[in-house]
N, C-alpha and C positions, 0 to 999 in steps of 0.2 A: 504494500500500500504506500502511495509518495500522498507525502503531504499536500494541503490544499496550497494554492501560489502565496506566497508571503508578498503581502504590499501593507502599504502604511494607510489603507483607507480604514476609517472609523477607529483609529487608532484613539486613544484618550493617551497616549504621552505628552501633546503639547507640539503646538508647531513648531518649534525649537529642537523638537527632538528627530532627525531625517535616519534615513536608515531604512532597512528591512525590520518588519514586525518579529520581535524576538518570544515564544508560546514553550514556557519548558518544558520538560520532559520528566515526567514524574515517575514511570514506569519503562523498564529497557522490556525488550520483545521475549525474552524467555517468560518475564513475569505479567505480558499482556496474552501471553500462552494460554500461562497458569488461569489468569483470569478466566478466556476465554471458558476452558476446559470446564472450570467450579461451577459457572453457572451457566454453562452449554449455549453460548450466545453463537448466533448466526456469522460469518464472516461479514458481514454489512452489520450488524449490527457491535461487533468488534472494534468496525472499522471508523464507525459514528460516535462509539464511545469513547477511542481515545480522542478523538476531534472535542468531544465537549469536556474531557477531561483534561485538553491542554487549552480549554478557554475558548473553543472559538465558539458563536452564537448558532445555534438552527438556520436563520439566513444564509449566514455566512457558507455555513456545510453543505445546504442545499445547491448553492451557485457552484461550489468548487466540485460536488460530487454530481452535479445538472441531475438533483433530480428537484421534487418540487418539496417544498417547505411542510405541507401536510404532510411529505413520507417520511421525512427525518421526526417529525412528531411521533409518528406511529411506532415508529426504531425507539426512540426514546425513552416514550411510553411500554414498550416490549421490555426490554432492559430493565425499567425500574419494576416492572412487574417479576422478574427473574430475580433481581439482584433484593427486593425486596425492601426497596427505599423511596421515596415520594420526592426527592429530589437531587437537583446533579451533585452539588456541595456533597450530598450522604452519598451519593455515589462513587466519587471519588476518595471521599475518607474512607468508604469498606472497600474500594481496590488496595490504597495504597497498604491500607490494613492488613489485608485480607495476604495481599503481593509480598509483605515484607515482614508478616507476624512469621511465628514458631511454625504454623503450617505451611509456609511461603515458601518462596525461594531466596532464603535468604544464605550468605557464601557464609561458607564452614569457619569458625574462626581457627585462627594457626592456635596450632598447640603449647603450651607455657610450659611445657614439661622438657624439664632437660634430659638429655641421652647417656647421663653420667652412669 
């Protein structure tokens, strides 16, 4: 999946601020897997929720994915019905949760134990 075109339109940084629109990345792709997998989401439906989990609006995803604004509603609403949250905010806190807890994928820490 390539991200949607990064442009500075409806940007709120301030005309002052030029550049490309910078949308972070809270989740690397092994742990949008994982997501996937937990709660059996559709690959469009995957592909809509990291878009709203890196900020960008239902408009916005609709134009860069052409489809229309009601289908990314309906993704949306699919998702939250799966993931079991009533909105994006909680949607994103039980990814990154869900992505980065003890059940997650989170990397093994190195061992404190000496070889002596």
């Amino acid at each position: 999946m390539s991200p949607p075109h990064e442009t500075t339109e409806g940007d709120c940084r301030g005309p002052d601020r030029a550049g490309p629109e910078v949308r972070p990345v809270l989740l690397d792709s092994r742990q949008w897997s994982y997501v996937r997998r937990r709660y059996e989401l559709t690959p469009r439906e995957l592909q809509i929720a990291e878009l709203v989990c890196r900020g960008f609006r239902n408009d916005r995803i609709a134009r860069d994915l052409r489809i229309r604004p009601g289908t990314v509603k309906t993704h949306v609403r699919n998702i939250y019905r799966k993931v079991k949250v009533k909105s994006k905010i909680a949607m994103l806190l039980r990814f990154v949760n869900e992505a980065s807890g003890p059940a997650g994928l989170q990397s093994p820490l190195p061992s404190t134990q000496s070889l002596d």
